[in-house]
C-alpha positions in Angstrom: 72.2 142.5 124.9 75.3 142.4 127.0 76.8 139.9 125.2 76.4 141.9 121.9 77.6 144.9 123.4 81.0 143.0 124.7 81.5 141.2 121.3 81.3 144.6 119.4 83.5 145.9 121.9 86.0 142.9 120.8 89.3 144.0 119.4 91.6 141.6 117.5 94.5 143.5 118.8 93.5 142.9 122.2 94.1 139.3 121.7 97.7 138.4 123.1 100.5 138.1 120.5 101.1 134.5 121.5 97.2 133.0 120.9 96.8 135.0 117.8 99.7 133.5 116.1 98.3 129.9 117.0 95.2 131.1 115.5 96.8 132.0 112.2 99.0 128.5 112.5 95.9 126.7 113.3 93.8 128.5 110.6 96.7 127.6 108.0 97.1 124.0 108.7 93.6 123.6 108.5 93.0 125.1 104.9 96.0 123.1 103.7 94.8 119.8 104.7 91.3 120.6 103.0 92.8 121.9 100.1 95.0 118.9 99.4 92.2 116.3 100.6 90.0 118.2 98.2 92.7 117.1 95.4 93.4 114.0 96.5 89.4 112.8 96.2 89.6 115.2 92.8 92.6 113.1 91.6 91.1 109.8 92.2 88.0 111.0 90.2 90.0 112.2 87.4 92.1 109.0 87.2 88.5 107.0 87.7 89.8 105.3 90.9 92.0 102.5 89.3 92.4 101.2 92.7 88.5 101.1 93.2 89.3 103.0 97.0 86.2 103.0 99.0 87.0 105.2 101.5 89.0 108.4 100.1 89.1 110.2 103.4 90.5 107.4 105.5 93.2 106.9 102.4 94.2 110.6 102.2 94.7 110.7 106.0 97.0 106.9 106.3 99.0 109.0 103.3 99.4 111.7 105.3 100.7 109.5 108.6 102.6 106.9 106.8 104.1 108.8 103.6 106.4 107.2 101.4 109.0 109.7 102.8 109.5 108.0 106.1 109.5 104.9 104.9 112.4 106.2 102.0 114.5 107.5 105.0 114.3 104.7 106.7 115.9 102.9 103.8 118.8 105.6 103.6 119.8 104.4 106.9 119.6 101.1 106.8 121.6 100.9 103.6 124.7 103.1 105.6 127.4 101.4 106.2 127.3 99.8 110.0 130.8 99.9 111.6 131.8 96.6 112.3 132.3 96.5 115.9 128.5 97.2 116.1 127.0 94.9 114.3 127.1 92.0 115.9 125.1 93.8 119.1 122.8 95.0 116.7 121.6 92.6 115.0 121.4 90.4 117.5 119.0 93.4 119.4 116.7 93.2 116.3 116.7 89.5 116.6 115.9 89.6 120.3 113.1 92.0 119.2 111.9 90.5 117.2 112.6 86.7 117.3 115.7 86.2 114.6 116.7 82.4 115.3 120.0 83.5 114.5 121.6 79.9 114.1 119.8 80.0 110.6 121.7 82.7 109.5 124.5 81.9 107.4 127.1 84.3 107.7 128.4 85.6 111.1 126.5 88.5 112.0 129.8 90.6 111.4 129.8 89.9 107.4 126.9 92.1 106.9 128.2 95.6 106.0 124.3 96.6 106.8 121.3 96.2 108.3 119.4 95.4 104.7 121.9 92.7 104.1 120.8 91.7 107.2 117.6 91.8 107.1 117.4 90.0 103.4 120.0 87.3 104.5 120.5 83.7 103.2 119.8 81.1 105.7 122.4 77.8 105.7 121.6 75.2 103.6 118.8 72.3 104.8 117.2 75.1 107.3 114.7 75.0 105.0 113.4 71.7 103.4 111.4 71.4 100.7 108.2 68.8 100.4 107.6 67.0 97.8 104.2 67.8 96.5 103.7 67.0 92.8 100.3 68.3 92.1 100.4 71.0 95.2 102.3 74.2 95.9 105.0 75.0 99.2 104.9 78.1 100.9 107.2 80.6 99.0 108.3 81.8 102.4 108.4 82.0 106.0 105.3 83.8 106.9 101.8 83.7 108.4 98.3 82.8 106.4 96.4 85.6 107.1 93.5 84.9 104.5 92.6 82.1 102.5 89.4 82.4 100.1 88.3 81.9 96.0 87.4 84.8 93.4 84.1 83.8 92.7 82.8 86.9 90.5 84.1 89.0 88.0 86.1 92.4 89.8 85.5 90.9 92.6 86.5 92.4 95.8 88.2 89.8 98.2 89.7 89.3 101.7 92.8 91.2 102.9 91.9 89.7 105.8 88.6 88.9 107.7 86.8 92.0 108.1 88.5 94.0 105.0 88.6 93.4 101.1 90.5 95.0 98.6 89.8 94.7 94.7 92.2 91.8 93.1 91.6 93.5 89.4 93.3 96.5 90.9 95.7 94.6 92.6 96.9 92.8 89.1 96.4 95.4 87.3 93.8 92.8 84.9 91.0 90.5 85.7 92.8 87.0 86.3 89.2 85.4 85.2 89.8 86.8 81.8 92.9 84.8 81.6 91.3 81.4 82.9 89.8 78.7 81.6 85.8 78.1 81.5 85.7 75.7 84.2 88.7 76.6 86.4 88.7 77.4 89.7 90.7 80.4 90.9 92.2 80.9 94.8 94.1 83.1 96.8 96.1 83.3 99.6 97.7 86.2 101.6 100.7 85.5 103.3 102.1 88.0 105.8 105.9 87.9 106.4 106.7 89.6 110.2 109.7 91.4 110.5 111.8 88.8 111.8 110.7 86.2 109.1 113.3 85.4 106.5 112.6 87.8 103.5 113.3 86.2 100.6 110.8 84.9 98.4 111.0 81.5 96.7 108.8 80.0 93.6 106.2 77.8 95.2 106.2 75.3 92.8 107.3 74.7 88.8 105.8 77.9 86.9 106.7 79.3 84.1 106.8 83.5 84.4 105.7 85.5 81.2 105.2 88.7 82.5 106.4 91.0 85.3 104.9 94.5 86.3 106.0 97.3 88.7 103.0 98.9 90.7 104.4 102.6 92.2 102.3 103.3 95.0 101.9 103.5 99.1 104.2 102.0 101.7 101.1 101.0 104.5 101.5 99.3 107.2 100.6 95.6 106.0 100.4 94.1 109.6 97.3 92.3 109.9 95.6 94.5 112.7 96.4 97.5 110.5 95.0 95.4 107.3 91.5 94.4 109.0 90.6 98.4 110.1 91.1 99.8 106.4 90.2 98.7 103.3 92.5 98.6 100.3 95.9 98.5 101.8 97.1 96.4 99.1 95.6 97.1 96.2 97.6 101.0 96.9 101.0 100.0 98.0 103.7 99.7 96.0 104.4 96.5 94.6 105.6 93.6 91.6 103.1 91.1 90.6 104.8 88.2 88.4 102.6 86.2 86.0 102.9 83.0 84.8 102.0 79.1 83.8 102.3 76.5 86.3 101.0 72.5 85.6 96.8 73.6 86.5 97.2 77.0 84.6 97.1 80.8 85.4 99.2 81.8 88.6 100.4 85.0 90.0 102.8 85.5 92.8 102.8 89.3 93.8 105.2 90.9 96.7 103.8 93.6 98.1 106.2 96.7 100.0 105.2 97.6 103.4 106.0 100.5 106.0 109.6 101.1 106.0 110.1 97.9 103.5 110.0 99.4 100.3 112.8 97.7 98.4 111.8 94.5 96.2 114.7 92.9 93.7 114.4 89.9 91.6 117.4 87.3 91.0 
């Protein structure tokens, strides 16, 4: 009985200024992020979930933390202009950081006017050398295997890494067993490329491309802790997925944008 008599003796106005307005801020924020998770899950019903998500809440709130904002900002700076009296310390910081064998580099560290040209830099020649493999394929560049596996069934969901899957129909944007022949086999392989790896990407063997196709989307984190706790990293972020012949058929070679590494050219 007391406590009913001091609740309907509770003023709002009594309430100092200070916690009230935290209230209403709290109150706000918290009816905004239901209302645009609402349509976000709304959305991918509407579109019919092109990239098969599996977990909508998890996806609205990795949107929400890593938006393609940051990662567009990011890129603003790192295309300005670095004076050149700075760029030698750093870029040879990032390469500490991040293990840059900087006697691969071509160019002195000086030449490049920023840190993309930097970062996408040529290596000199022979660093490195090509095998000779006349029925197999090289690594298209420096990276580490994170998965290794075969599509097996038709929209098949497969490995991202061990512990995660993503679907490989939305990830092509078709079904690469449509494309096959009867009794071919078809593999994948997902190669992760760390920040200090050399970033450009070479053909891994003699193919033949007949199609090329933009995907807009995300810019996750693609590291492969990040990769094995959520589900569908790269079947959402942005990316270009080449298509083409090579001597044993169907093969496609897709580079896929990351946190704060959005920008993907072809030569």
């Amino acid at each position: 009985m007391k406590r009913f008599q001091s609740l309907r003796r509770f003023k709002w106005s009594d309430v100092p200024k200070r916690r009230r307005q935290l209230t209403y801020i709290m109150s706000a924020v918290a009816f905004s992020t239901y209302t645009l998770e609402s349509k976000f899950k709304e959305c991918i019903e509407i579109v019919g979930n092109k990239a098969d998500i599996t977990e909508p809440h998890t996806m609205f709130w990795l949107r929400v933390l890593f938006g393609r904002m940051r990662s567009r900002w990011v890129g603003a700076a790192t295309d300005m202009r670095v004076p050149v009296a700075l760029r030698s310390s750093l870029y040879s910081l990032f390469a500490w950081r991040y293990g840059v064998a900087l006697e691969e580099v071509r160019y002195p560290l000086d030449a490049f006017p920023t840190f993309n040209d930097f970062f996408s830099r040529k290596l000199v020649e022979g660093a490195r050398p090509i095998s000779h493999v006349p029925k197999g394929l090289v690594s298209p560049v420096d990276c580490t295997v994170t998965t290794v596996g075969q599509i097996s069934e038709d929209n098949n969901r497969v490995e991202q890494v061990k512990g995660s899957t993503y679907n490989i129909r939305s990830f092509l944007g078709f079904d690469p067993r449509e494309n096959a022949k009867e009794d071919s086999e078809l593999h994948y392989v997902v190669l992760y490329l760390a920040p200090g790896n050399y970033h450009r990407i070479h053909s891994p063997c003699e193919v033949t491309v007949s199609k090329g196709r933009h995907f807009c989307g995300e810019l996750l984190p693609v590291r492969p802790w990040f990769l094995q706790r959520f589900n569908d990293v790269l079947a959402v972020n942005e990316r270009v997925a080449l298509t083409g012949q090579w001597q044993f058929g169907l093969m496609n070679l897709v580079a896929v944008g990351a946190a704060n590494t959005g920008s993907i050219f072809l030569d």
